[in-house]
N, C-alpha and C positions, 0 to 999 in steps of 0.2 A: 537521781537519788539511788542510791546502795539498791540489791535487795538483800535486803537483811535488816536485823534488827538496828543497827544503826543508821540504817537509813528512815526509819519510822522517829528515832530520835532527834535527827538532822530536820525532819519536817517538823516536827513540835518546836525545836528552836528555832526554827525559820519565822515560824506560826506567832510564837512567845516573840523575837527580839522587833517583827513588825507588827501587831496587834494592834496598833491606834490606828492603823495605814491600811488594815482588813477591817476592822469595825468602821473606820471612813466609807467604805465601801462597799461592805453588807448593809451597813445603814441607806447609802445609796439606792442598793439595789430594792431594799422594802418598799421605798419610796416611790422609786419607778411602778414596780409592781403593784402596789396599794393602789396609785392613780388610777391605772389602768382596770383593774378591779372594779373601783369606787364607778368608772366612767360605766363598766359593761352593767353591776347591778342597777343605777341608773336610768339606763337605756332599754337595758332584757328584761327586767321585771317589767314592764310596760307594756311590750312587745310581746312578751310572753301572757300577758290578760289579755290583749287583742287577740292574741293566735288561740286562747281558751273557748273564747266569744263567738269566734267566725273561722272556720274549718278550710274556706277558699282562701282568706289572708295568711293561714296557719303554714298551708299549703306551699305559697310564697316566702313568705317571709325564713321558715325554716331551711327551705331548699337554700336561700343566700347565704344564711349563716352555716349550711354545711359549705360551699361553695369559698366560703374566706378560711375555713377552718381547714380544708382538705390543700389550701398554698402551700406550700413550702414557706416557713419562716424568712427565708433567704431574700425570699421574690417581696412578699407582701412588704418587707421593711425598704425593700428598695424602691419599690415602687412609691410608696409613701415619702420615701426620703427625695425622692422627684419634686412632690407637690409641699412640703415643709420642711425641708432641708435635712440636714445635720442637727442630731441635738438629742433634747430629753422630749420634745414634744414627738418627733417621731415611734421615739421606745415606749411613749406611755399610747398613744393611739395605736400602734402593732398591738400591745397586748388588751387594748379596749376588744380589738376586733378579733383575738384569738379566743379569749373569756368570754364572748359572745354565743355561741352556739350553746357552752354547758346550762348557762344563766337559763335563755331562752327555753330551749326545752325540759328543764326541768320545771321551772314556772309553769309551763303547757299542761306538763307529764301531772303537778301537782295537783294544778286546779282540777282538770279531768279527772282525779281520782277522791277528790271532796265527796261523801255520801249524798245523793241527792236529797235523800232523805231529810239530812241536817240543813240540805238550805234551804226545803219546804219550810222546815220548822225554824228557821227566822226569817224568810215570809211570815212568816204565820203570829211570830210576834211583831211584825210591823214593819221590819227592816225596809229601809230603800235599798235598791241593786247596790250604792256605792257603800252602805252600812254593812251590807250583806258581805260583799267582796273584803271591805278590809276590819272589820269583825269577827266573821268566819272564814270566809274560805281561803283566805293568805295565810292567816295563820293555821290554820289546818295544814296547808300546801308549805310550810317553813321547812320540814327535814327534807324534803323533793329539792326545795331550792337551795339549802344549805348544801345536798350530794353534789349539784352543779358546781357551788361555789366552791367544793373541796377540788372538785376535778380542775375547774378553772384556777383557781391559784395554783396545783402542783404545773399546770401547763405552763401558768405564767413566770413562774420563776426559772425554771427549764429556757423560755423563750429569752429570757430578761440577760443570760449569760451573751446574748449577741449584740446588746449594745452598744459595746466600742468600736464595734466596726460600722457604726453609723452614728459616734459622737458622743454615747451616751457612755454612762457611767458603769456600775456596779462592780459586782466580782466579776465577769467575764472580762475585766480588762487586768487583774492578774492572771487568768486564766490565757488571755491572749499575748499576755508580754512572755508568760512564759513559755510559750509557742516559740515567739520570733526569736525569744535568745537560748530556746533548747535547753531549758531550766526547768526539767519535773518539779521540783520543790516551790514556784510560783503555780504552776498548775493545779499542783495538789492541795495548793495554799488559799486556790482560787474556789477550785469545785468542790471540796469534803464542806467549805460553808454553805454552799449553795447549794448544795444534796440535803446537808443537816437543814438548813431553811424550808426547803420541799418535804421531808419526813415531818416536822415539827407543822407546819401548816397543816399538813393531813392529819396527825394527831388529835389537833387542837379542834379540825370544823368536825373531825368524826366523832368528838366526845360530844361536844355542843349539838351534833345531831343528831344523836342518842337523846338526849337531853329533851330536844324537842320532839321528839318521838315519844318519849315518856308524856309527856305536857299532851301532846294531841290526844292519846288514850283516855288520857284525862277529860279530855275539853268534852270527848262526845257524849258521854251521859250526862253530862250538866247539860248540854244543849236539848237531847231529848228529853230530858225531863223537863224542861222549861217545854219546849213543844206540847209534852202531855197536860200541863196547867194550862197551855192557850186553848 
């Protein structure tokens, strides 16, 4: 590509005259992404209520998922591409296990910082541990866990641009074609969506966890004041 202003032209019409052949393939890449997400919230909220509960499991459990997190992307998907091959099954399990660490510890980070206070006071209206846990203290812990899911998704889109080199889809396979034939204009064609998909994800979980921030401020004097009528 030019530098100069016609070269920023040259990419918009690049961009405009293949546009079904990029949205094929940023759709792709949601997809991948999303799985892989969907699989870590899943799994880390879970994991991350265990590691809240027992400080020895926390102990373990955390040290593994810094230990998958601290791979090099390069290694984890190959290694993985050993035991299920080539494909979308491998992009979406790389990005399960990369999303894993922010899920976890923020889930950890969230509960630990529930006011003890507040879950004396549903004790105190009757609550059982599992009423307690997903009555209060998850949602309480939601903007904690939503910070994780903002970090995780901008990692996972970042990670997701390497799937064509182990079968999978999305924009990293504009981005790779136009590697091999020394075409800036597929590169650019490939990453400016895939940056805009990582800004726009971080946007979106940082307003929503705002939002939930608002809501928790909220929730605690209703809860104490139900405490002071029990």
């Amino acid at each position: 590509m030019n530098q100069n202003g016609n070269g920023i032209i040259e990419l918009f019409q690049y961009m405009q005259d293949h546009a079904v052949h990029l949205l094929s393939l940023t759709w792709g890449h949601i997809i991948m992404v999303f799985s892989g997400l969907s699989l870590a919230l899943i799994v880390g909220i879970p994991l991350g209520v265990v590691s809240a509960r027992n400080e020895r499991l926390a102990s373990v459990i955390l040290a593994v998922a810094n230990v998958i997190q601290v791979m090099p992307s390069l290694a984890l998907l190959a290694l993985l591409m050993l035991y299920l091959g080539l494909g979308f099954k491998t992009i979406v399990v790389g990005l399960f296990f990369y999303s894993l660490l922010p899920i976890i510890r923020n889930t950890y980070v969230g509960l630990k910082e529930v006011d003890a206070g507040i879950s004396e006071a549903g004790k105190g209206l009757g609550m059982s541990p599992w009423q307690l846990l997903l009555k209060v203290q998850l949602p309480l812990s939601l903007p904690f866990l939503m910070a994780g899911l903002r970090v995780a998704a901008v990692i996972a889109i970042g990670v997701a641009t390497l799937a064509p080199l182990f079968g999978g889809d999305g924009l990293g396979r504009e981005i790779y074609s136009g590697l091999n034939l020394r075409n800036s204009l597929k590169i650019y064609a490939g990453a400016i969506p895939a940056a805009v998909l990582a800004i726009l994800a971080d946007i979106f979980l940082g307003r929503l966890q705002e939002k939930l921030k608002t809501g928790r401020r909220q929730q605690k004097p209703t809860l104490n004041h139900g405490s002071a009528k029990a």
